[in-house]
N, C-alpha and C positions, 0 to 999 in steps of 0.2 A: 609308752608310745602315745601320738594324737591320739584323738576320739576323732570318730571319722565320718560320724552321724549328728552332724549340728544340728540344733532344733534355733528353728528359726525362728527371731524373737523381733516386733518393730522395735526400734530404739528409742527408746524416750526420748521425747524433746525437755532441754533445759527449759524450764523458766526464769527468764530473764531480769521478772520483776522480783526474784524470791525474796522472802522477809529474812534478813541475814541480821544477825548481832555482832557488836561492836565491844573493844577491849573495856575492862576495868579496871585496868591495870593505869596506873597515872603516868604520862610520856614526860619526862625528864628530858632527854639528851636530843641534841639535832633542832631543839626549835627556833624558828623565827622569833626576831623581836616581838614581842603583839602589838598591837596597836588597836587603840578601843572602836570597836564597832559600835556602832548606835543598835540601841535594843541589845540582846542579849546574843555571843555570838556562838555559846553552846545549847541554848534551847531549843530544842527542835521545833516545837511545838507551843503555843499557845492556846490556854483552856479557855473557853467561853463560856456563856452563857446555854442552861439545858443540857449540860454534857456533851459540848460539840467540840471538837477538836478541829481548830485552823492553824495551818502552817502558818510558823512568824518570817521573817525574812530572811535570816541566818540558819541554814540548817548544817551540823556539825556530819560529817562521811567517815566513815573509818574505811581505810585502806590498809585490808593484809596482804601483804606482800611475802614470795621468796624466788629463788632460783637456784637454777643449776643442782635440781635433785639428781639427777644422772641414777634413776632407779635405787635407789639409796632407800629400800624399806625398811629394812632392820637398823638396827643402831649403828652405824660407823663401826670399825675399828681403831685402834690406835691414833696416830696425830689425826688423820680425817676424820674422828668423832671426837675431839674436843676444841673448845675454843678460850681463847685467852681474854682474862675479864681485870680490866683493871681497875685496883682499888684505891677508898678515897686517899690514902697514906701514901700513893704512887707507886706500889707495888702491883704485881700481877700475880693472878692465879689461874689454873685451866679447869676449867669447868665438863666434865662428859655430858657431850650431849647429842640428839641427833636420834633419826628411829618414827617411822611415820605412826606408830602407835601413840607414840609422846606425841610429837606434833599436833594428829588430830585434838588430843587430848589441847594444848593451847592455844590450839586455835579456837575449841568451843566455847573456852572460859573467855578468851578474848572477845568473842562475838556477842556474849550477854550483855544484856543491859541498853542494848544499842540495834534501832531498828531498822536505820541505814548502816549498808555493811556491804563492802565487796571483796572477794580476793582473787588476787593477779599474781601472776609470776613471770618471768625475766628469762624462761626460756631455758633449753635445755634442762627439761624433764626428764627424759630420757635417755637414752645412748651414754656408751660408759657404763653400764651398770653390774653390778653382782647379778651374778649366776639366778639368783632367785626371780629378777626380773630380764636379766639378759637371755636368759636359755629359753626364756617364754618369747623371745622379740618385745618386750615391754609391755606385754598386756595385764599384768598385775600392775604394774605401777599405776598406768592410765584408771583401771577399777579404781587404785588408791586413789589418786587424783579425783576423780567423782566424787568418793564419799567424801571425800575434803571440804566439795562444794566450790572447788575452784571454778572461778567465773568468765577467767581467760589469761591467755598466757600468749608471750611473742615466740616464733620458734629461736632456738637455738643454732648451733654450727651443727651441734650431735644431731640436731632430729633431721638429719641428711643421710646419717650415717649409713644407713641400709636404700635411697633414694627416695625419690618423691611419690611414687606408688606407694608405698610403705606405709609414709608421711599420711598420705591418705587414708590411708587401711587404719592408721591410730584415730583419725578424725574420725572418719564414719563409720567403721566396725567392718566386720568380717574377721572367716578363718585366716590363717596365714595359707598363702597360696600354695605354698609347698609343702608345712607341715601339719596344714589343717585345723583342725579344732582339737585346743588341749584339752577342752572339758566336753560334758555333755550339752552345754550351754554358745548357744553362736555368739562371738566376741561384738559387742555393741559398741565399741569405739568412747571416745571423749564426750562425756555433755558440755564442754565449754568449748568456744574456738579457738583454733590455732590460729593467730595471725600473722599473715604471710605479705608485707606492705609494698616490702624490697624485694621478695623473691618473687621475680616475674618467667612465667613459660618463655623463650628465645623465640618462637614462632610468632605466639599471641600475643605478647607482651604486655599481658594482663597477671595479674597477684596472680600464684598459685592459689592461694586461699583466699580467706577474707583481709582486709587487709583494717579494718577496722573493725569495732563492735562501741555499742553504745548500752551504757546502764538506764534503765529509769525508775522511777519510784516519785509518784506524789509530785510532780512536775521536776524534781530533780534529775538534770542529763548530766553524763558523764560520759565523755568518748574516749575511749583506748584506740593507740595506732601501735599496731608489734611489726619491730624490726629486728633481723641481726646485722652481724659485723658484713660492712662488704667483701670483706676479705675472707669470707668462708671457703669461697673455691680454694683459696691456700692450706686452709687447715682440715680439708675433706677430701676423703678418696673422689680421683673424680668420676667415677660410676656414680659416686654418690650424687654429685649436683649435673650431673648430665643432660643436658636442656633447657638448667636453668640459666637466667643472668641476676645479678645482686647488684642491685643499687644502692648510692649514694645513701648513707641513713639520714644525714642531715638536710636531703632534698625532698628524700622521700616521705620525712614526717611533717617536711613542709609544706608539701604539696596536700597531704591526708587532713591536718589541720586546717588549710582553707576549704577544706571540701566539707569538712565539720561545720564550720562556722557558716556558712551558706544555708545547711539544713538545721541552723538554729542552735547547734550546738556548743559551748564558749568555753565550759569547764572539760578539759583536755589532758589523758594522763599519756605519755608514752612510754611501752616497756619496748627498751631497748636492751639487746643481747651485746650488748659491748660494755665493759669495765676501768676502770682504773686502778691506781696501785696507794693505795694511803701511805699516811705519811709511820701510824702506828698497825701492828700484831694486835693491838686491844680493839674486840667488837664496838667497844664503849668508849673510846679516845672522841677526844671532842675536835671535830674534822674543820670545824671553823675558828681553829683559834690559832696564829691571831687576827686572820684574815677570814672573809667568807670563802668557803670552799680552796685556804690553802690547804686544807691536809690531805690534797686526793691531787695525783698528776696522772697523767697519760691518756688513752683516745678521748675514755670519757667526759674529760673535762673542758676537750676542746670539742665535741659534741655539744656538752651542756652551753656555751657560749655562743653558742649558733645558733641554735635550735631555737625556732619561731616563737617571741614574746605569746602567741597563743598557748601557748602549751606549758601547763602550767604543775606539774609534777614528772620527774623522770626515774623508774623504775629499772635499776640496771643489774646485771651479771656479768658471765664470761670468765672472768677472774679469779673468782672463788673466794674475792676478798668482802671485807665488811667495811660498810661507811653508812655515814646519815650527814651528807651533809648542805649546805647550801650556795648554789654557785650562780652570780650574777646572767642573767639572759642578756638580749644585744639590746634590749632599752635598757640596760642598768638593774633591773629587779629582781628580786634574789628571789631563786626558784630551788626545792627540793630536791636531790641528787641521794636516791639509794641502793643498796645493794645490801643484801643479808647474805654472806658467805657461801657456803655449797654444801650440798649435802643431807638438807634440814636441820642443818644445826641451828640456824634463826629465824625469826620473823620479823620483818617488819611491822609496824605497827605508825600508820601516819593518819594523822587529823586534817579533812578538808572541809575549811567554813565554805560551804555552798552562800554566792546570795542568790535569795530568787529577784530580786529588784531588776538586777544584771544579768543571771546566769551564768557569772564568772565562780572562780574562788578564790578571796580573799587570801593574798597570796599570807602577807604579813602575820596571818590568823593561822597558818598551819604549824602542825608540829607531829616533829617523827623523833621514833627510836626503834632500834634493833634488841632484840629479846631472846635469850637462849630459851630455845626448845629442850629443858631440862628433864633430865630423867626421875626425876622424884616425886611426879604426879602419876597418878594412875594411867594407866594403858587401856588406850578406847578398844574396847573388847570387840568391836567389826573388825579393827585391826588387824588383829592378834588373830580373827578367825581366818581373816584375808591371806593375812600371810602364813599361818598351819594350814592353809588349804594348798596354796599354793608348793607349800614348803612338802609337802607329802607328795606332790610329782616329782620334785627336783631334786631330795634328799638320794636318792639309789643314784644318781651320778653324784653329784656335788660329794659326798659324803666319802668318797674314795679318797684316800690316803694315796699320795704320789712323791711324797718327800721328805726330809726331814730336815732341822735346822736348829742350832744352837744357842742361839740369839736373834734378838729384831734383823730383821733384811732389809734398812728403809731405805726410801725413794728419796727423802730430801737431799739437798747438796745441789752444788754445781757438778759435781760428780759423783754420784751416791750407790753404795753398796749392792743396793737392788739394781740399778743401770748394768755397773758392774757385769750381777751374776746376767741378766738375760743375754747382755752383749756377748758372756760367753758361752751360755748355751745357744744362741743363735752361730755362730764359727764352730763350735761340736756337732749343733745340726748339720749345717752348710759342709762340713767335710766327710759328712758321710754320703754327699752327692757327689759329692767333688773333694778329691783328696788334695787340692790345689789352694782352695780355698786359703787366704791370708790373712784377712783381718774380720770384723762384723762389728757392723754401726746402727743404737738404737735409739730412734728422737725419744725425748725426756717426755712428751704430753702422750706418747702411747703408754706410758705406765701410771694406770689408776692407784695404787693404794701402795702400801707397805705390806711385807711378810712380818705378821709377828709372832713370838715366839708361846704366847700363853696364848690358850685351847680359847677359838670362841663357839665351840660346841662341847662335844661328847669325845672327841679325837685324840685329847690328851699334849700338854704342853710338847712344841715342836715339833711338832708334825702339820706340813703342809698338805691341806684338803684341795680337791679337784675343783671346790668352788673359791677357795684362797686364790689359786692360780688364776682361775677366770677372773675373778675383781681386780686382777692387776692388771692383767693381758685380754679384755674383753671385743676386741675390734676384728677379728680373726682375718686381720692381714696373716698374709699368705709370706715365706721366708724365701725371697727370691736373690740368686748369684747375679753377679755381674762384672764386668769386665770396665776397669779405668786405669789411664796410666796414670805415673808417682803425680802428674801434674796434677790432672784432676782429685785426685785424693786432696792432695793439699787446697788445693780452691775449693771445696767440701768442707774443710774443716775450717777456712777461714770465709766464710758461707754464716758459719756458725753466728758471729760477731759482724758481719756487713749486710751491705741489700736490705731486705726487707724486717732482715733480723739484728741490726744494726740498734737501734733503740733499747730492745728486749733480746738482749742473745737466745739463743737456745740450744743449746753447750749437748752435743753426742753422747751418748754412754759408749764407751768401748770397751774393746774386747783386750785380752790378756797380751801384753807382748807390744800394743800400740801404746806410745807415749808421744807426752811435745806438753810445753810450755805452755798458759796461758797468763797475759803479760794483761792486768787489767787497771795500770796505769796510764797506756797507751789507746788508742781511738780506733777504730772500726777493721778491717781487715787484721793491722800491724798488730793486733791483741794475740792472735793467735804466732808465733814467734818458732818464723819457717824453718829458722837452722836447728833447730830443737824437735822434731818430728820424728821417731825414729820408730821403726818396726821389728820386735828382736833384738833392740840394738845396734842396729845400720839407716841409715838417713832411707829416706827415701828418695829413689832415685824417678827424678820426672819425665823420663823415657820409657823407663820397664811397665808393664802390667802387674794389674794385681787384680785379684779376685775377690769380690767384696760381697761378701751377707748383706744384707738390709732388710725390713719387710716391707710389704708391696708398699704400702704409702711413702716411705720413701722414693722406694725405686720409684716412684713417679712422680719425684719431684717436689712433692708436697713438705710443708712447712716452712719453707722460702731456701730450699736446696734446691736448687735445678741443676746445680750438675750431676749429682745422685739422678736424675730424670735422662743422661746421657750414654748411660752404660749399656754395652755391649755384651752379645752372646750369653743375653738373658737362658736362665734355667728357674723355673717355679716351682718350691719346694711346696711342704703342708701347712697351716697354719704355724704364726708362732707360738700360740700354748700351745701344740703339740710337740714343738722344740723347747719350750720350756719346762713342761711336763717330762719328759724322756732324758734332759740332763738332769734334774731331780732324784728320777727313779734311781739313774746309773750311777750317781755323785755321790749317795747317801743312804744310809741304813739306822737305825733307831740307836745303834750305838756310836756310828760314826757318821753324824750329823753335819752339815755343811756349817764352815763359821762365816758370820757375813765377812768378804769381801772388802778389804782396807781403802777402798777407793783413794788410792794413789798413784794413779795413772797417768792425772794431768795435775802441772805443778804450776798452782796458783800464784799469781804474786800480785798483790795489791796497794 
């Protein structure tokens, strides 16, 4: 249970000027051409006369960088705790990595040696997480984040997840309003900001947060603008963004950049919550060859080509993908473009020549690489304690056995084994409200992780834990019925592939008995290949009803469904890990284990 007696603590304030260290590590991949500075353009410092240290003109910034830890303390499991590293022979290998023990651990060896040093992240800290930080509402991870010494970070889509109260409660601390205080200790909130540039109150029409933050040190400024996607009302309950509006990112970081520049400010980084999709699976593919910035397509790149010649580094997420690379701004100048994966699997690591002559940064002079967070360095022992403290609240639930299973349950695919099984334990749940129930549809971004099959505790190979479940199904939409006819169903399904999802489909898991063709030689709606639809066996007819599963962010529409947002003669079930939890128990026993699921429901053709 809470502790229900918080002792009230003021909250430290960050210091903004802290003396951070920089990698030692030598940056390789992602760099700019150089181009010779006059004087020296990695000395910091120049020694005089009597032991007096004067800045020289060039001062070198180390920028660490990550995103989208989505409360990811402990080490990943399976595909989301490794990353693919390709080698000089043009082979690849996957590397385990990920675990904020590791992390801090290289992050501290990165920061030595180096007395300018900042670290930023791209957003989505939080929300999505395991049981160990989700069952807390995120306040382990945030403590992690602290001791990190993270400097500031733009929000993500997830730090909506629970709304903008919430949002706040992670800034400035307090108990949870409902469930109080998990320890004896009152939750002191983030020492960095959240920047909120796009997200404006609908009333006020001012940032919920700050909407920028500036570094200094020794006359060197540095100004951070954090934005996300404008499109977050699509991919958030909208309880969750209720009151706010999301603006344009590329207006909005244009607008925060002259306001920089005004108060003297020239060296400019923005961490933007939107991504792109590389060209390679390797963290270390070289993203500029043979062009600047062709190995990365999608929002971000056409972000990066807009976004105000002021701004002179862009720190991106959203994606979950890895790049370093560098993409022409609207004068022509090749400006840095990164993203380190999800999870904690990487860091960036980028070099910014400071001039103080200018107060710009030498764009030509910079250079980045992406770095696994490897597991073969020692575990920073605050870590380790952080997380056994926390772990000893969470373990009497989490540690419950709810299932069993025969092999891995993965997530990937256009239609994947784990879609599969939830899509049919949500129609197992859904008919025991309704014995009418017909089909059940689950979007593919509500399922976090894979089932696997070897123990990541004490549980014993195949057997799914109550905190396995949560890391997959962590968002606790609620498993609501609804009512559409054959028509609707079919514009739902080919929803999938047009409108807003037309670019990036995002392909339904379903449930047992629905099938249909997916035609992905053909162009937007037509992908989806109406006469091939069938339920049981018989077409679907676009007059009759049918009674459709979903969880609540569906049925509202969300992820660019709106006719899912149409349905009739709503009934609101329980969460769906409590529908996935209870097909588990009832499907499987230690000797008659669940086998994954052949996902062959929808018959691809390419």
């Amino acid at each position: 249970m809470p502790a229900t007696s918080p002792a009230h603590h003021q909250r430290r304030r960050r210091r903004t000027n802290r003396l951070l260290a920089t990698a030692a590590g030598v940056l390789t991949a992602g760099a700019l051409a150089a181009a010779a500075l006059p004087g020296s353009a990695t000395a910091g410092e120049n020694h005089g006369n009597k032991g007096k240290t004067h800045p020289g003109r060039y001062q070198d910034v180390q920028l660490l960088s990550f995103n989208d830890l989505h409360g990811n303390l402990e080490p990943p499991s399976g595909s989301s705790g490794r990353v693919t590293e390709l080698q000089p022979d043009g082979t690849t290998k996957t590397v385990d990595a990920g675990g904020v023990e590791y992390l801090a651990t290289h992050l501290r060896e990165a920061r030595k040696g180096n007395r300018y040093s900042i670290t930023a992240a791209g957003g989505d800290m939080v929300g999505a997480s395991p049981l160990l930080s989700g069952l807390f509402h995120d306040e382990p991870t945030v403590e992690a984040l602290n001791k990190l010494d993270l400097d500031v970070t733009s929000v993500g889509n997830h730090e909506f997840d629970e709304g903008a109260k919430e949002l706040a409660r992670l800034q400035n601390g307090g108990c949870h309003p409902a469930e109080g205080c998990y320890t004896d200790k009152r939750f002191k909130g983030a020492d960095f900001p959240y920047l909120t540039a796009n997200v404006l109150d609908e009333k006020t029409r001012k940032p919920l947060l700050k909407p920028y933050w500036v570094w200094k040190k020794q006359g060197v400024k540095i100004g951070f603008i954090g934005v996300t996607l404008e499109g977050t009302p699509n991919i958030v309950s909208a309880e969750g963004v209720k009151g706010l509006a999301f603006e344009d990112e590329v207006e909005t970081i244009d607008k925060y950049a002259e306001e920089l520049r005004r108060q003297g400010v020239k060296s400019i980084v923005a961490l933007i919550h939107e991504g792109g999709f590389p060209a390679s699976s390797s963290y270390n593919y070289d993203c500029d060859s043979p062009g600047a910035g062709d190995g990365v397509s999608g929002p971000i790149a056409d972000i990066a080509k807009n976004v105000s010649p002021q701004v002179d580094a862009l720190v991106t997420g959203h994606t979950h993908n890895a790049y370093v690379c560098t993409v022409p701004d609207p004068a022509g100048k090749p400006r840095m473009v990164t993203s380190a994966a999800s999870f904690g699997r990487l860091y960036t690591d980028t070099t910014l020549t400071y001039d103080r002559a200018t107060g710009d940064i030498a764009r030509t002079a910079v250079k980045s690489a992406n770095h696994v967070v490897t597991r073969d360095v020692p575990k920073a022992p605050d870590m380790t304690r952080l997380i056994d403290r926390w772990n000893t609240l969470a373990a009497p639930i989490g540690d419950r056995a709810i299932g069993y299973i025969s092999g891995d349950v993965v997530k990937d695919g256009t239609e994947s084994p784990l879609g599969d099984l939830i899509a049919d334990a949500q129609l197992e749940y859904g008919r025991t409200l309704d014995a009418e129930t017909d089909l059940a549809l689950m979007n593919p971004g509500g399922i976090r992780a894979s089932l696997t099959h070897a123990a990541g505790g004490k549980e014993g190979d195949g057997v799914v834990t109550f905190a396995e479940a949560f890391t997959v199904q962590p968002f606790a939409n609620t498993v609501n019925l609804q009512d559409f006819t054959g028509a609707q169903v079919v514009q739902a399904l080919k929803e999938q592939v047009s409108g807003s999802n037309e670019a990036a489909p995002k392909i339904l898991q379903i449930s047992s008995g629905l099938t249909y063709t997916l035609d992905l030689t053909k162009t937007g709606a037509d992908r989806v290949v109406t006469d091939s639809i069938r339920l049981d066996g018989s077409p679907i007819d676009p007059s009759a009803t049918y009674r459709v599963a979903t969880n609540s962010f569906l049925a509202g529409g969300g992820d660019g469904f709106p006719t899912l947002g149409q349905g009739t003669n709503d009934l609101v079930g329980e969460d769906d890990l409590t529908a996935l939890e209870r097909y588990l128990t009832a499907n499987s026993t230690p000797t008659t284990p669940i086998a994954p699921p052949k996902a062959d429901r929808i018959t691809i053709v390419r």
